[in-house]
N, C-alpha and C positions, 0 to 999 in steps of 0.2 A: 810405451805407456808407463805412468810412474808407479803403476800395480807392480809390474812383474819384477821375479829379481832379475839384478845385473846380469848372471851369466845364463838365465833363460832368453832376457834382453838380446843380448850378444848370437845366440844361438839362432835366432829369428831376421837378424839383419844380413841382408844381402854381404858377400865379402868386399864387394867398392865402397860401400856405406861405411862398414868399419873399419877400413884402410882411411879415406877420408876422414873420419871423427879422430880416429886414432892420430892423422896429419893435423888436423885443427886443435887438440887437444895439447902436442906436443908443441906448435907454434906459441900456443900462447903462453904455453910456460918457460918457455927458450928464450933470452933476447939473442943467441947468438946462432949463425948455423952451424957453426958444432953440435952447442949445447940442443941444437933442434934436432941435429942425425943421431945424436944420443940418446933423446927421448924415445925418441920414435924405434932404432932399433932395440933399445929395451921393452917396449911396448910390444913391439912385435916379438920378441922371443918372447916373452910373458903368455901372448893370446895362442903360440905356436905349440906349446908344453902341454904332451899328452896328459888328460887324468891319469892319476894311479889306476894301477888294476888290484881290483878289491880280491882278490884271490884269498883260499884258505889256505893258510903258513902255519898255524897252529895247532897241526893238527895232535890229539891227544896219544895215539897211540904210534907218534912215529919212534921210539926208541924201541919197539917189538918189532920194526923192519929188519932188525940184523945191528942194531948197535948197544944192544945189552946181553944181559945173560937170555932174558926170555923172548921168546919167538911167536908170532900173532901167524896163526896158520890159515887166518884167514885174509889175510895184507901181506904178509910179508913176500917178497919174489924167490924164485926158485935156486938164485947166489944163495941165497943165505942158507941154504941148507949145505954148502959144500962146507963149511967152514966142520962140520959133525961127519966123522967117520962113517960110511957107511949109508947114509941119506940119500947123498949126491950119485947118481943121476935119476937110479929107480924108485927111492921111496919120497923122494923130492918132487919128483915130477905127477907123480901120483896125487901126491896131497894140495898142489898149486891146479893141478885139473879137475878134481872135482870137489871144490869147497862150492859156498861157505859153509863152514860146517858150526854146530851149536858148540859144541861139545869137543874134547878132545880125541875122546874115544871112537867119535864116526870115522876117524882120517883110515882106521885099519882095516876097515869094509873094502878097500881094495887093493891092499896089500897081499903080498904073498908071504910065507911064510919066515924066509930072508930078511924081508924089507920091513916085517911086522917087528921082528929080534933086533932091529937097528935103529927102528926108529921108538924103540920101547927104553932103552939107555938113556934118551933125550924126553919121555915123556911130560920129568917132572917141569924142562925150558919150554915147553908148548904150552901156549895161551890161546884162548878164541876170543877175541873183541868184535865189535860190528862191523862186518866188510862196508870199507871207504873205497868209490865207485873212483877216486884218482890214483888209488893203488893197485885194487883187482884187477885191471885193463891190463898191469905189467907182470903179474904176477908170474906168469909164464913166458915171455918171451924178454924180460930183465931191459926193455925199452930199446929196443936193439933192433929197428924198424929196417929189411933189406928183402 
């Protein structure tokens, strides 16, 4: 119908209907049959090319995952604590299991008293932004699926 748009159009036509239009469109613009297997297979690599996937890439607090000085304790995965003396494996592991946390200050409710002395060195690098639900899923197992 001449209402709809084109590629709602397209989406509603059976796949022999648009393989056919798509033939009859590049016929008439071809005199030659080259220039007709040229249309045609650009047409169809054209209708064949997935959409983009609209994904979030911008996300605002990705340089607090482990590529600045400051550290998002509530996004960031449990590598980036190795890189701090003393973190890695027990006060690391601690703070990636039971976030999100408001505040900096809650991460030491499960600490021991070791891990509280080591990870108090690095207080002033710890941030808390708003856990992003495509980072928290890793935050403990560093995407490392077995």
């Amino acid at each position: 119908p001449s209402s709809c748009k084109l590629a709602d159009c397209l989406k509603k036509l059976p796949r022999m209907k648009l393989v056919a239009l798509l033939f009859a469109g590049a016929s008439a613009l071809a005199p030659s049959r080259r220039a007709f297997l040229s249309k045609v297979a650009g047409a169809a690599t054209g209708a064949a090319v997935a959409a983009p996937a609209l994904a979030d890439t911008d996300y605002a607090g990705l340089p607090y995952l482990g590529g600045s000085e400051k550290i998002d304790v509530n996004n960031a995965n449990v590598r980036v604590y190795a890189k701090l003396p003393g973190m890695y494996p027990g006060a690391a592991g601690k703070i990636v299991t039971h976030g999100p946390y408001k505040s900096v200050s809650e991460i030491y409710a499960f600490m021991n008293e070791k891990e509280k002395a080591a990870t108090k060195k690095y207080e002033s690098r710890l941030i808390t932004l708003e856990p992003s639900a495509m980072y928290v899923i890793d935050r403990v197992n560093n995407g490392l699926y077995r």
